[in-house]
Short mmCIF file of the C-alpha atoms (twelve columns), coordinates in Angstrom:
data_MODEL
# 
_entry.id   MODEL 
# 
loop_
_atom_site.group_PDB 
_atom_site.id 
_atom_site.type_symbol 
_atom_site.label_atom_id 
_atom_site.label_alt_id 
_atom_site.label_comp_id 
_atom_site.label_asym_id 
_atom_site.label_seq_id 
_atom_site.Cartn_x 
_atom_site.Cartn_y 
_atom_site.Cartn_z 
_atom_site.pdbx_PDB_model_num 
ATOM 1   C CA . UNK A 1   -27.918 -48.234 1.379  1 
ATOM 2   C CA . UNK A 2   -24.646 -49.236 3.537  1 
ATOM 3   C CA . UNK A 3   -22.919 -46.556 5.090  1 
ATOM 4   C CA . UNK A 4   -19.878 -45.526 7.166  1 
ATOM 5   C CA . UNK A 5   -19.917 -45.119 10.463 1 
ATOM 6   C CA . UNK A 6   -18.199 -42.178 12.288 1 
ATOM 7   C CA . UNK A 7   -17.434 -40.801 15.198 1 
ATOM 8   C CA . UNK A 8   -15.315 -38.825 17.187 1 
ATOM 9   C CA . UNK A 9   -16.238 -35.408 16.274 1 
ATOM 10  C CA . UNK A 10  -16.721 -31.799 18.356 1 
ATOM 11  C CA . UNK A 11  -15.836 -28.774 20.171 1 
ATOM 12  C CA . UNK A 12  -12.067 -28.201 21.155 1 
ATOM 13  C CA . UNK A 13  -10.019 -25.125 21.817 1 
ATOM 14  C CA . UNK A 14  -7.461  -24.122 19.326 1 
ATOM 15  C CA . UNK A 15  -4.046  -26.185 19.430 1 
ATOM 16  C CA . UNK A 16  -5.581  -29.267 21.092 1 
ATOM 17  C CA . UNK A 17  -6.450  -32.299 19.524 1 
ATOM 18  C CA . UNK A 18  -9.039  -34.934 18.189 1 
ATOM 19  C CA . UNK A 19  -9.320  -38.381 16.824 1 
ATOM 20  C CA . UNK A 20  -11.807 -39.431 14.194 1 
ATOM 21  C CA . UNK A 21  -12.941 -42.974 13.863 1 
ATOM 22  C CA . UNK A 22  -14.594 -44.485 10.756 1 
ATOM 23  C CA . UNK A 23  -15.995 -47.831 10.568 1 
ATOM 24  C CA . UNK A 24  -17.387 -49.717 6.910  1 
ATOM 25  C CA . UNK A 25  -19.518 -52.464 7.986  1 
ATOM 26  C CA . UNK A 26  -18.401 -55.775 7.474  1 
ATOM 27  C CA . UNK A 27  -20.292 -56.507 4.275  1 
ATOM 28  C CA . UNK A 28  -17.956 -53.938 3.117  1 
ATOM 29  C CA . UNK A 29  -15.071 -55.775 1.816  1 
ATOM 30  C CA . UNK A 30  -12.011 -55.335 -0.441 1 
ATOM 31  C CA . UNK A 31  -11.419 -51.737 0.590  1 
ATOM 32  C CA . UNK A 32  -8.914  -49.942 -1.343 1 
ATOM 33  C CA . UNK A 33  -8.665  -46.375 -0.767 1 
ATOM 34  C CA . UNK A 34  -9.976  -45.043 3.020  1 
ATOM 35  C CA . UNK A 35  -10.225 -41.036 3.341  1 
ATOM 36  C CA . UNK A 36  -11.157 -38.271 5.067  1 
ATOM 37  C CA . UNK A 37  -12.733 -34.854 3.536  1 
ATOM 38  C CA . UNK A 38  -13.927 -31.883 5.114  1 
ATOM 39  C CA . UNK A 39  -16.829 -29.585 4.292  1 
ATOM 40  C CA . UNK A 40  -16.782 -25.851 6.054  1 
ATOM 41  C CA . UNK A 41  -20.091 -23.484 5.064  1 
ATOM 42  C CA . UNK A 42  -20.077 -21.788 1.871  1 
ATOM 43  C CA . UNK A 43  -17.120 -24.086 0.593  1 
ATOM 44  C CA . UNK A 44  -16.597 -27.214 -1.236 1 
ATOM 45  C CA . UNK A 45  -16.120 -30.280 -0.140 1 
ATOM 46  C CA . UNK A 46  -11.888 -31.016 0.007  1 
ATOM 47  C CA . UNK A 47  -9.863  -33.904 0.580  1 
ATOM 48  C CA . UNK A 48  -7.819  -33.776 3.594  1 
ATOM 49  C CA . UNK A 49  -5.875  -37.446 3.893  1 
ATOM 50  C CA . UNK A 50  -6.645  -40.696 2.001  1 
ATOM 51  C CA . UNK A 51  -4.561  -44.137 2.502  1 
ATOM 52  C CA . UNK A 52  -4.167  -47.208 -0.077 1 
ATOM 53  C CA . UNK A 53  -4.210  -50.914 0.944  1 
ATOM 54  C CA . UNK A 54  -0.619  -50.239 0.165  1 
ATOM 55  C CA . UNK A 55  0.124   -47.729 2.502  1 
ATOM 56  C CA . UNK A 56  0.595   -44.779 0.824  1 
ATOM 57  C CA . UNK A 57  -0.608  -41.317 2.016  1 
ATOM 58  C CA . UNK A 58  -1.559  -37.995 0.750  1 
ATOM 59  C CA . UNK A 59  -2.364  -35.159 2.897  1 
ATOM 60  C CA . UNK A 60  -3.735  -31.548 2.012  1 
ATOM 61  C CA . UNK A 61  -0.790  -29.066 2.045  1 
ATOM 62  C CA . UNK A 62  -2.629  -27.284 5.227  1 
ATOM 63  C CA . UNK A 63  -2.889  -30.398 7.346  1 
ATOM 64  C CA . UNK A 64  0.822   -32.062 6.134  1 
ATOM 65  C CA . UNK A 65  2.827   -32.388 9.929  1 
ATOM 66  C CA . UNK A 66  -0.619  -31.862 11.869 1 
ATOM 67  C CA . UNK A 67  -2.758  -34.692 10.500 1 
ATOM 68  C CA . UNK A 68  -2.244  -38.533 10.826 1 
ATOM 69  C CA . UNK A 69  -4.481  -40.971 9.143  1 
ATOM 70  C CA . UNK A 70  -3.948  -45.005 9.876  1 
ATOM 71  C CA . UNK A 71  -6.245  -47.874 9.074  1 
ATOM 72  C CA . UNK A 72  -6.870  -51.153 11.132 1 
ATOM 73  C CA . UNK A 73  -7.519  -53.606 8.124  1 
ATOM 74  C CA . UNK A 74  -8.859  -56.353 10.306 1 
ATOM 75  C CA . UNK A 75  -11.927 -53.889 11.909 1 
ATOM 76  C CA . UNK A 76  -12.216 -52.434 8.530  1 
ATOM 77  C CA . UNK A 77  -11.982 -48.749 10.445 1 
ATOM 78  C CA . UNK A 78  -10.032 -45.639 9.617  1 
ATOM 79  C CA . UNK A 79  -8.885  -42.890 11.716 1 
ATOM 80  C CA . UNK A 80  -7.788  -39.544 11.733 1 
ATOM 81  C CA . UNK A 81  -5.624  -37.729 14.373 1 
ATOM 82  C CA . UNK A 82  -5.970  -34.426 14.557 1 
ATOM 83  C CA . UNK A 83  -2.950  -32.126 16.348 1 
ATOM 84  C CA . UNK A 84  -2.885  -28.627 16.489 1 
ATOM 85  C CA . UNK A 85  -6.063  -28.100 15.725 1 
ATOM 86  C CA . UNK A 86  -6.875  -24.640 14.042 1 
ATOM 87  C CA . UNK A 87  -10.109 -22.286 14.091 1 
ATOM 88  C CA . UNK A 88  -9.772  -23.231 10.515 1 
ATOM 89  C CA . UNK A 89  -10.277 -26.376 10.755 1 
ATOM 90  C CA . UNK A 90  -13.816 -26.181 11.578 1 
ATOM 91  C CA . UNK A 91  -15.924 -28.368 9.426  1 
ATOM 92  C CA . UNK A 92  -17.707 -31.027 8.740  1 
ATOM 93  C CA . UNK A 93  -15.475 -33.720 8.687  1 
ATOM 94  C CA . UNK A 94  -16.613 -36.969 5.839  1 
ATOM 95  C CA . UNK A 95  -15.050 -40.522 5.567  1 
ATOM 96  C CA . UNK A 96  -15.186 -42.263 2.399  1 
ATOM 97  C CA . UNK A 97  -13.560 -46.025 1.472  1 
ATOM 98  C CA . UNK A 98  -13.598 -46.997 -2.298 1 
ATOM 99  C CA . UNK A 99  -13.119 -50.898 -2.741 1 
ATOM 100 C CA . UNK A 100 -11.804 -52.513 -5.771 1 
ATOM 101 C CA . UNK A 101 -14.817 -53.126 -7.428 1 
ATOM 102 C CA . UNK A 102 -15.125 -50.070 -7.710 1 
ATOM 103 C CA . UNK A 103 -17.924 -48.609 -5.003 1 
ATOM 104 C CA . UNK A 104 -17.517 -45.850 -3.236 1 
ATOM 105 C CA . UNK A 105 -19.254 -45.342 -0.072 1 
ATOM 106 C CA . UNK A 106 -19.545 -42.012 2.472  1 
ATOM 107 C CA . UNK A 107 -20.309 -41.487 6.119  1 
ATOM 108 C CA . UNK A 108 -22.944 -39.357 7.552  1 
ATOM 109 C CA . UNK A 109 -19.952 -36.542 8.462  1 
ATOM 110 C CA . UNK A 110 -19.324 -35.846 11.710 1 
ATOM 111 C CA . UNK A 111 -18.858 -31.946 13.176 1 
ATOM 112 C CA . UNK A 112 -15.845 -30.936 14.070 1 
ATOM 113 C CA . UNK A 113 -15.928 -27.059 15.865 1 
ATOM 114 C CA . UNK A 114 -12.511 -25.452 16.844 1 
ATOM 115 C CA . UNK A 115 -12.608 -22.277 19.176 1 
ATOM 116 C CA . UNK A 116 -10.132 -19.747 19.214 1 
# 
């Protein structure tokens, strides 16, 4: 089964930052829609930024200002920069790229720990 590839994950102090990388192999192709969720214990899985081919955004309401997510097309790879990081922002932090098929594929999640 093909999977993601992330990395870029764990332990920073409150208000500094991180960058998540995310990388669909190359017999990936035709990605649409690239996005990050998040996963903290004892809740469900949420959506914190996804990004079309197109270029259009969506961020969750508690990351909008904090959070940037970009793309690099030609490396098939999406990012997340994280600013500001909060203690609540601990999770576990999940890529996923839907092509136009459609298929939808998931990394393994990567840990992301914020201390206060």
């Amino acid at each position: 089964q093909v999977q993601l590839v992330e990395s870029g994950g764990g332990l920073v102090q409150a208000g500094g930052p991180l960058r998540l990388s995310c990388a669909a192999p190359g017999r990936i192709s035709s990605t649409n829609t690239m996005g990050w969720y998040r996963q903290a214990p004892g809740k469900q899985r949420e959506v914190v930024a996804t990004l079309t081919s197109g270029g259009s955004t969506n961020y969750a309401n508690s990351v909008k200002g904090r959070f940037t997510i970009s793309r690099d097309n030609n490396k098939n790879t999406v990012f997340l920069q994280m600013n500001s990081l909060k203690p609540e922002d601990t999770a576990v932090y999940y890529c996923k790229v839907v092509t136009y098929v459609p298929l939808t594929y998931w990394g393994q999640g990567t840990q992301v720990t914020v201390s206060s």
